[in-house]
C-alpha positions as CSV (number, residue, x, y, z in Angstrom):
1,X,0.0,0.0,0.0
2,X,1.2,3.2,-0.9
3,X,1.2,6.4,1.9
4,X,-0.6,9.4,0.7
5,X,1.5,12.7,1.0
6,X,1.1,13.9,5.0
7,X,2.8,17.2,5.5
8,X,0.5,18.2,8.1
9,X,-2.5,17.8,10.5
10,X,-4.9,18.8,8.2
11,X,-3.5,16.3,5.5
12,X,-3.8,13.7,8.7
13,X,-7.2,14.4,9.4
14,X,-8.6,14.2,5.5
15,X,-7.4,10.7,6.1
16,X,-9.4,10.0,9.2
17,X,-11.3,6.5,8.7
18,X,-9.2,5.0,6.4
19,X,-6.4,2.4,6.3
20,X,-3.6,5.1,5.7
21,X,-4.5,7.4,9.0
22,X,-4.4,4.0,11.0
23,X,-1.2,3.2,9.6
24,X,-0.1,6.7,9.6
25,X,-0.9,6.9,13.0
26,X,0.8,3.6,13.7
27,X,3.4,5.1,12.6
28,X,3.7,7.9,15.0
29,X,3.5,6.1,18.0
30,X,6.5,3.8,16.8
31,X,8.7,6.6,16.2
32,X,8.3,8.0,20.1
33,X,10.9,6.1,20.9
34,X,14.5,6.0,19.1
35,X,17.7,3.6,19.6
36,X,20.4,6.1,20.0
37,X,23.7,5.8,21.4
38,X,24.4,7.8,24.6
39,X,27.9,6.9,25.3
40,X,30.1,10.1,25.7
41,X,33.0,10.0,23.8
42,X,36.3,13.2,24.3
43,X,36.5,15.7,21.7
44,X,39.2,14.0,19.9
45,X,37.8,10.8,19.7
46,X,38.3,8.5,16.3
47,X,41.8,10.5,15.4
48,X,44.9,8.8,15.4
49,X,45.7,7.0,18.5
50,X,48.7,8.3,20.2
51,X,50.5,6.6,22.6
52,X,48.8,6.4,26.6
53,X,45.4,6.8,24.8
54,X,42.1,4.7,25.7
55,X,41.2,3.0,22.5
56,X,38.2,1.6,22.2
57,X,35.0,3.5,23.4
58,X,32.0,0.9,23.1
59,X,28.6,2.5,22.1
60,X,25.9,2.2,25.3
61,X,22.7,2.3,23.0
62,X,19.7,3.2,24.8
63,X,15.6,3.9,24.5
64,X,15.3,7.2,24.3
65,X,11.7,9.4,24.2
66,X,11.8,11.7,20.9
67,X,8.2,13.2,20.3
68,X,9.4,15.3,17.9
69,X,7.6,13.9,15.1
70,X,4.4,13.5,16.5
71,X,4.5,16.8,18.0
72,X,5.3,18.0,14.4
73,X,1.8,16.9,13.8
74,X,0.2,18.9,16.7
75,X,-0.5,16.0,18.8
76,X,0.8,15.9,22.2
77,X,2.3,11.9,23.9
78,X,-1.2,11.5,25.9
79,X,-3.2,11.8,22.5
80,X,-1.6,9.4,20.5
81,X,-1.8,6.6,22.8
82,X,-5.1,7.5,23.3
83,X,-6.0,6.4,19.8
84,X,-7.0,3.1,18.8
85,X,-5.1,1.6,15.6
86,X,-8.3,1.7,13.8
87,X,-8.8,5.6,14.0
């Protein structure tokens, strides 16, 4: 199935009913939470290792909240997990 073009709310709420808003909207929530990695790394990091340096730094990925995109959309966290999949 093919996603219709939704740049905004309004182009969101033309949808309301069909298969695309619930997908859309599915959508949304899954993206209110991102894999990054939250390890902190010196400002030199990844140049040439001298000699006495650390090496290795290993990533510490972690869940982290991001509602940028469904605030994009003008919905707030409480709103979207208020809707059912099938609205």
């Amino acid at each position: 199935m093919e996603f219709p073009v939704v740049n905004t709310r309004g182009d969101l709420d033309a949808l309301t009913g069909t298969q695309q808003h619930a997908d859309f909207i599915a959508n949304l929530k899954g993206s209110m939470i991102t894999l990054r990695n939250v390890a902190i790394y010196p400002d030199d990091y990844g140049r040439t290792l001298q000699a006495g340096d650390v090496g290795y730094i290993a990533p510490d990925w972690q869940d982290v909240e991001d509602l940028s995109a469904i605030e994009r959309f003008g919905f707030s966290k409480a709103e979207i997990l208020a809707l059912s999949p099938g609205e």
